[in-house]
N, C-alpha and C positions, 0 to 999 in steps of 0.2 A: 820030273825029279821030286823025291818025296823027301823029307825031311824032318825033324821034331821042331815045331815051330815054337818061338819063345811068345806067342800071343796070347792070352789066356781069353781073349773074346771071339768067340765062337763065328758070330759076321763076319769081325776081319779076318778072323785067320782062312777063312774061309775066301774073301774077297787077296788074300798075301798068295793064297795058295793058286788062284785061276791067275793071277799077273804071274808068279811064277812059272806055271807053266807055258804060257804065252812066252814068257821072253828067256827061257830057257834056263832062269839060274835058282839058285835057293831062295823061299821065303822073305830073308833078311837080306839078301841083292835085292829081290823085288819091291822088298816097302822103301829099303833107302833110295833108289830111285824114283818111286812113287811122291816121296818126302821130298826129295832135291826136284822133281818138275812143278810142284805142288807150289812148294815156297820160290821158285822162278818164276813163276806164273802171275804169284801175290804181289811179287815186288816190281814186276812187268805191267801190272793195270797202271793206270794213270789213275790218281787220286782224286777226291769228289773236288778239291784244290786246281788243278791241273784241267778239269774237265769243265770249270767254274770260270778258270782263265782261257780256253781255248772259245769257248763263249763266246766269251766278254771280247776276243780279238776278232770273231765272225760278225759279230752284232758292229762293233765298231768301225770295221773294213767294208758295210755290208754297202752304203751310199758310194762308195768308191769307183764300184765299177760302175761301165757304162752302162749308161739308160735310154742310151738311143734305140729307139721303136724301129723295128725293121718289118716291111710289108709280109702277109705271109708270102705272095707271089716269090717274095724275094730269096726267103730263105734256101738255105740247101736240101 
């Protein structure tokens, strides 16, 4: 599908125009979609916050488990 593209930089429209073709619909279907998995993506990472606490709950849990020494004979 070819189209007049509203991009005026030559990269993108160029990167609007290969997604478009790939998924079958206009330039401006392509970026908005490009745009909606882009910004799903950003708001999907876990935060430098988030990734500080999941840490902090490994490091704290970490004496918890057991520490019983098993032969190597013994293992499976």
């Amino acid at each position: 599908m070819t189209d007049k593209s509203p991009i005026a930089d030559d990269s993108l429209d160029a990167l609007a125009q290969t997604l478009a073709e790939m998924l079958g619909v206009d330039t401006s279907e392509a970026m908005r979609r490009a745009l909606r998995n882009e910004i799903e993506r950003v708001r999907s990472t876990p935060t430098i916050d988030d990734q500080i606490e999941t840490l902090r709950e490994t490091v704290k849990n970490y004496g918890r488990k057991s520490t019983r020494m098993v032969h190597p004979s013994k293992k499976r």
